[in-house]
C-alpha positions in Angstrom: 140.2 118.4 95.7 141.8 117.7 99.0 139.4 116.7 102.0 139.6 117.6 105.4 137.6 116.2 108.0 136.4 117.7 111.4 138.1 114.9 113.0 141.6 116.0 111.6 141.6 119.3 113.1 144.0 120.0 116.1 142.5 120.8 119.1 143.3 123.6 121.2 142.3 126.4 123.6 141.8 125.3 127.2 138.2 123.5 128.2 138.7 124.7 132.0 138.3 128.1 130.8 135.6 127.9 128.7 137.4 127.8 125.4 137.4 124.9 122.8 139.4 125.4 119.6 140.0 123.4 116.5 142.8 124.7 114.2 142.5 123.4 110.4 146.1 124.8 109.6 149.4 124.9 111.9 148.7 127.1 114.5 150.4 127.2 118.1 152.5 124.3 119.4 151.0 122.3 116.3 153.0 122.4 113.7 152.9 120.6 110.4 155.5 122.3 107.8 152.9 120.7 105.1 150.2 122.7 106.5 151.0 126.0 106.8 148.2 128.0 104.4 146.0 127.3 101.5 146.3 130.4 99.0 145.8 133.2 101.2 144.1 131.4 104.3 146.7 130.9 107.0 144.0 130.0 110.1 140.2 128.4 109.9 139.4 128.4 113.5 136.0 126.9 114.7 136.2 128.6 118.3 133.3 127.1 121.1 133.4 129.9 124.4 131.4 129.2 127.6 129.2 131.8 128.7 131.5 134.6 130.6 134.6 132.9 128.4 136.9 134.2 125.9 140.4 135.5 125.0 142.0 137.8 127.0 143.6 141.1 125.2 146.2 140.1 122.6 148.3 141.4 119.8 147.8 140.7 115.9 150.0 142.3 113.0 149.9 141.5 109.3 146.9 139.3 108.9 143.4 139.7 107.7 140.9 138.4 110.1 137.7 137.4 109.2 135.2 135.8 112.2 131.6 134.5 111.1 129.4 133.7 114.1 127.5 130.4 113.8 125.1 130.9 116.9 125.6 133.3 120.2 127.0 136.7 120.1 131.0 137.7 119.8 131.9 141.2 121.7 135.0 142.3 120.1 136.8 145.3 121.7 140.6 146.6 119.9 142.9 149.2 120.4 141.7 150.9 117.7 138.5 152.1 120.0 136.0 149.4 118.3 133.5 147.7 120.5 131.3 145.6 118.6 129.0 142.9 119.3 128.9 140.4 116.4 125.6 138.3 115.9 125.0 135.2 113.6 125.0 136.5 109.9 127.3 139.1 110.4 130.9 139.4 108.7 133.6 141.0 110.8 137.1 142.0 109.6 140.0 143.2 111.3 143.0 144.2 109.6 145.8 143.7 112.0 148.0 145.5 109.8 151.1 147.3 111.5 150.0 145.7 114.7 146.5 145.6 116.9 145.7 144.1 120.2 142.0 142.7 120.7 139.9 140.7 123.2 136.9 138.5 121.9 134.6 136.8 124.7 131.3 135.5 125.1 129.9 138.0 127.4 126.1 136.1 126.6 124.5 133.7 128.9 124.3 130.9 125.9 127.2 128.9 124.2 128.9 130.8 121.4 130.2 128.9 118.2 131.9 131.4 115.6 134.6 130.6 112.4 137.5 132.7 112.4 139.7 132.8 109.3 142.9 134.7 108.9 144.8 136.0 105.5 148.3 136.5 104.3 147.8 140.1 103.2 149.9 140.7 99.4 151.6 143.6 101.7 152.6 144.8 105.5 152.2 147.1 107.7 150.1 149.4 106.9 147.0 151.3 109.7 144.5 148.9 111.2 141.5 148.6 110.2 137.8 147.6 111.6 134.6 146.9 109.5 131.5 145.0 110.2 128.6 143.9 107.6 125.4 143.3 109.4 123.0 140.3 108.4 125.0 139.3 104.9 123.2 137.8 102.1 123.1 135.1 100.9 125.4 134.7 98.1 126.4 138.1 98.3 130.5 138.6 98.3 132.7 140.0 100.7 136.1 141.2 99.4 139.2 141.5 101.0 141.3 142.7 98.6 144.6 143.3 100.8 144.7 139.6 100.5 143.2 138.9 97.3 140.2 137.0 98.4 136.9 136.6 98.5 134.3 135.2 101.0 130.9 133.9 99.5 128.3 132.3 102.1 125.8 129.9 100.7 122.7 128.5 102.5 121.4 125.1 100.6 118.1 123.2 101.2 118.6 119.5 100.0 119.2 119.0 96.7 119.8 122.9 95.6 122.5 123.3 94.1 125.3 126.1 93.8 128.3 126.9 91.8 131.6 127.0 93.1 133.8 129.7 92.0 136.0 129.4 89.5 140.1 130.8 91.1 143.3 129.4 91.4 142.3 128.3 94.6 138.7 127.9 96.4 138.5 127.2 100.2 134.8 125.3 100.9 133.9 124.8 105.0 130.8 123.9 105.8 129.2 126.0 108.9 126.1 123.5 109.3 124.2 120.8 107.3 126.0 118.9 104.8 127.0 119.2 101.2 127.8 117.3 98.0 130.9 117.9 96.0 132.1 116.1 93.4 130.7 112.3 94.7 131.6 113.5 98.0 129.4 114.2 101.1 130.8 116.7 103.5 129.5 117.7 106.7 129.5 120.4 109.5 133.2 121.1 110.5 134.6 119.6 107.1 136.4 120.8 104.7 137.7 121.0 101.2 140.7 122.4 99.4 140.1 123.0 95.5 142.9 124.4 92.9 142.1 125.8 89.4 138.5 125.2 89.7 136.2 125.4 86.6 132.3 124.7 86.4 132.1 123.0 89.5 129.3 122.8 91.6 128.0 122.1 95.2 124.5 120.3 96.1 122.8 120.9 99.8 122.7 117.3 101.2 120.5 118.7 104.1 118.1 121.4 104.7 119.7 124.4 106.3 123.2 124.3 105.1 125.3 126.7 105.3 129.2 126.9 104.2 131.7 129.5 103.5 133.5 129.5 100.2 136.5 131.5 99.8 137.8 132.3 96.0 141.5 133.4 95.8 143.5 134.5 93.7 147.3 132.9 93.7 149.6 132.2 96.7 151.8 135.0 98.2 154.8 132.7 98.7 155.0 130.0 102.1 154.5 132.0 105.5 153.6 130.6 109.1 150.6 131.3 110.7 151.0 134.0 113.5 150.9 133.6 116.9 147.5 133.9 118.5 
């Protein structure tokens, strides 16, 4: 199990704007050849926009990206013709594929917090693709098969307790609250990195916890984040 603390994220996007960012892999003008992807998961963005700010249309190609808003609303618009306004709960996924542009912005009048993760798909090119899954259960799985994974959410009071799947390699974030894993507390913005987990198990440190586990199957070779 490899730890990450919020603290050890790099910071990015550009306050003045609106936009605070904080990168858990290489991404942008931070590079670290040894942190380049976990399994499939190449980005795990916690993205904070201002009311009125976001990101201005850009492109995407080969790369699964999954966004789960924390608290606000996301309006997502593409090239494909999607226009979607993404509330807390929801899963959205685009599948940059051959190549998509997008803009995502706040266009509320409260803060927005959403985690945006991107995948290594097993193969390129391909058509993009748009889908959106409206208030997700809890513990209910979302599959994204192009890349071989597969997002769980989990809400914990304190002291319930949740397994942790068993995969060549499990991503755990925690999204709010805090959460014990193996003698270790984790809270909101942390992270952990598991490989070839078996029977293990998380416990809700606080009431209200939520984290994002992703179970994957093995890596699909080394390969830089995109661009944003």
């Amino acid at each position: 199990m490899d730890v990450r603390r919020a603290g050890e994220r790099y910071p990015g996007g550009d306050r003045e704007a609106g936009i605070e960012s904080w990168h858990a892999f290489s991404f942008g003008p931070h590079y670290d050849p040894d942190n380049l992807r976990f399994g499939a998961l190449i980005a795990c963005n916690e993205e904070r926009l201002a009311p009125g700010a976001g990101f201005d249309e850009h492109p995407h190609s080969h790369t699964e990206i999954v966004t789960w808003v924390a608290e606000g609303e996301l309006t997502h618009r593409d090239s494909a013709g999607h226009e979607t306004v993404v509330r807390a709960g929801d899963v959205q996924r685009l599948s940059a594929a051959g190549g998509v542009r997008h803009v995502e912005r706040n266009a509320g009048d409260a803060p927005l917090t959403f985690v945006q993760m991107w995948l290594a798909p097993r193969e390129p090119g391909g058509d993009p693709a748009y889908e959106i899954v409206r208030g997700i259960a809890d513990s209910t799985p979302y599959a994204v098969p192009e890349a071989g994974a597969m997002l769980h959410v989990r809400r914990l009071a304190a002291g319930e307790r949740t397994a942790v799947p068993d995969a060549a390699y499990v991503y755990l974030h925690v999204v709010r609250g805090a959460v014990g894993l193996d003698g270790t507390v984790l809270g909101p913005g942390d992270a952990a990195r598991l490989t070839g987990t078996e029977g293990v198990a998380a416990a809700g440190a606080d009431d209200g916890t939520e984290v994002l586990l992703w179970e994957m199957a093995g890596a699909n070779g080394p390969r830089p984040a995109p661009p944003q």
